[in-house]
C-alpha positions in Angstrom: 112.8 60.1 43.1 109.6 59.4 41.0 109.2 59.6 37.7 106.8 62.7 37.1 103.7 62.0 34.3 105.3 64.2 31.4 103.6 65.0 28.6 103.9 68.0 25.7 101.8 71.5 26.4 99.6 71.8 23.7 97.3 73.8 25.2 98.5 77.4 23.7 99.2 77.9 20.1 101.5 80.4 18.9 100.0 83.9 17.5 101.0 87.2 16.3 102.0 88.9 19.5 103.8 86.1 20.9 107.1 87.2 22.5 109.0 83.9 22.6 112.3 84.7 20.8 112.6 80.8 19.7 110.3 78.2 19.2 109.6 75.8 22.6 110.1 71.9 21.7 108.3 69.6 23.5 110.0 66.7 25.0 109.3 63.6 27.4 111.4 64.6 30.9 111.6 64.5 34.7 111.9 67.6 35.9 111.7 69.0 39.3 111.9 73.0 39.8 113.5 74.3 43.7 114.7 77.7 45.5 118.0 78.6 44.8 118.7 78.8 48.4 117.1 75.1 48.7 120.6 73.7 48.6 119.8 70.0 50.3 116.7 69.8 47.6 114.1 69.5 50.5 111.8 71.2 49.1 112.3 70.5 45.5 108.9 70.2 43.4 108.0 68.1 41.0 106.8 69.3 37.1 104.3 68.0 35.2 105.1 68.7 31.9 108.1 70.4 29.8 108.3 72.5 26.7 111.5 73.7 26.2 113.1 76.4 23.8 116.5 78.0 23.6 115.5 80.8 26.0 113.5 79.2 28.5 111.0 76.8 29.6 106.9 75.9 30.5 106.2 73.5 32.5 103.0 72.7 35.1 102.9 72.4 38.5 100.6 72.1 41.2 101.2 75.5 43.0 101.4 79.0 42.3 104.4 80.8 41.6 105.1 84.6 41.7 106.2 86.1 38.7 109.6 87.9 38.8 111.0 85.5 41.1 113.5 83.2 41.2 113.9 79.6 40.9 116.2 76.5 40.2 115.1 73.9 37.2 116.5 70.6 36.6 115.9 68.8 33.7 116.6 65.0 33.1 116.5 63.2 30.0 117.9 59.5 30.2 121.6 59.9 32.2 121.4 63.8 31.1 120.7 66.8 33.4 120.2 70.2 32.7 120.3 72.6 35.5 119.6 76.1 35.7 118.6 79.2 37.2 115.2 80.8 35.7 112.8 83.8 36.3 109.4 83.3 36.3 107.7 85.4 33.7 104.3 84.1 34.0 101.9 81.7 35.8 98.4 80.8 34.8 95.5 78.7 36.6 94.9 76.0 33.6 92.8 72.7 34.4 93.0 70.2 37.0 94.1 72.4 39.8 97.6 73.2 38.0 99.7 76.0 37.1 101.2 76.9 34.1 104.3 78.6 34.6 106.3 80.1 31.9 110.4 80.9 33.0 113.2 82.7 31.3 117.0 80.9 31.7 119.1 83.1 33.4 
């Protein structure tokens, strides 16, 4: 397993209209996002960057993902791992070639 380049997205700043019910913290993880169905982790993708709030998470990756679909993230901070299913809600071309994806826990 590598350890992914992490860093915080600061890229968007909260206005008026945004819909986020909590406020997303930024932290320094690995993080690797898969299909549910991907049981063996074979095709398990590596995220570039994590912002995490109490309702979901953004992170960047190098592909595009549908919106309304359904993925698998795991989070690992130091000998801690979060691991959950999400909905995609959103995914935007940003720089570099990358995605930003924003994802609802389910």
């Amino acid at each position: 397993m590598t350890t992914p380049f992490l860093h915080p997205i600061a890229r968007r700043k909260p206005t008026e209209d945004d819909r986020r019910r909590s406020a997303r913290v930024p932290h320094v993880a690995e993080a690797f996002i898969s299909s549910p169905t991907d049981f063996d982790k074979s095709e398990q993708i590596e995220v570039r960057s994590v912002n995490v709030s109490r309702h979901g998470v953004a992170f960047d990756v190098k592909e595009e993902m549908p919106t309304g679909s359904f993925k698998v993230i795991e989070i690992g901070i130091g000998e801690q791992r979060m691991i959950s299913e999400v909905r995609i809600i959103s995914c935007r071309k940003v720089e570099d070639g990358l995605f930003e994806v924003g994802a609802e826990f389910c």
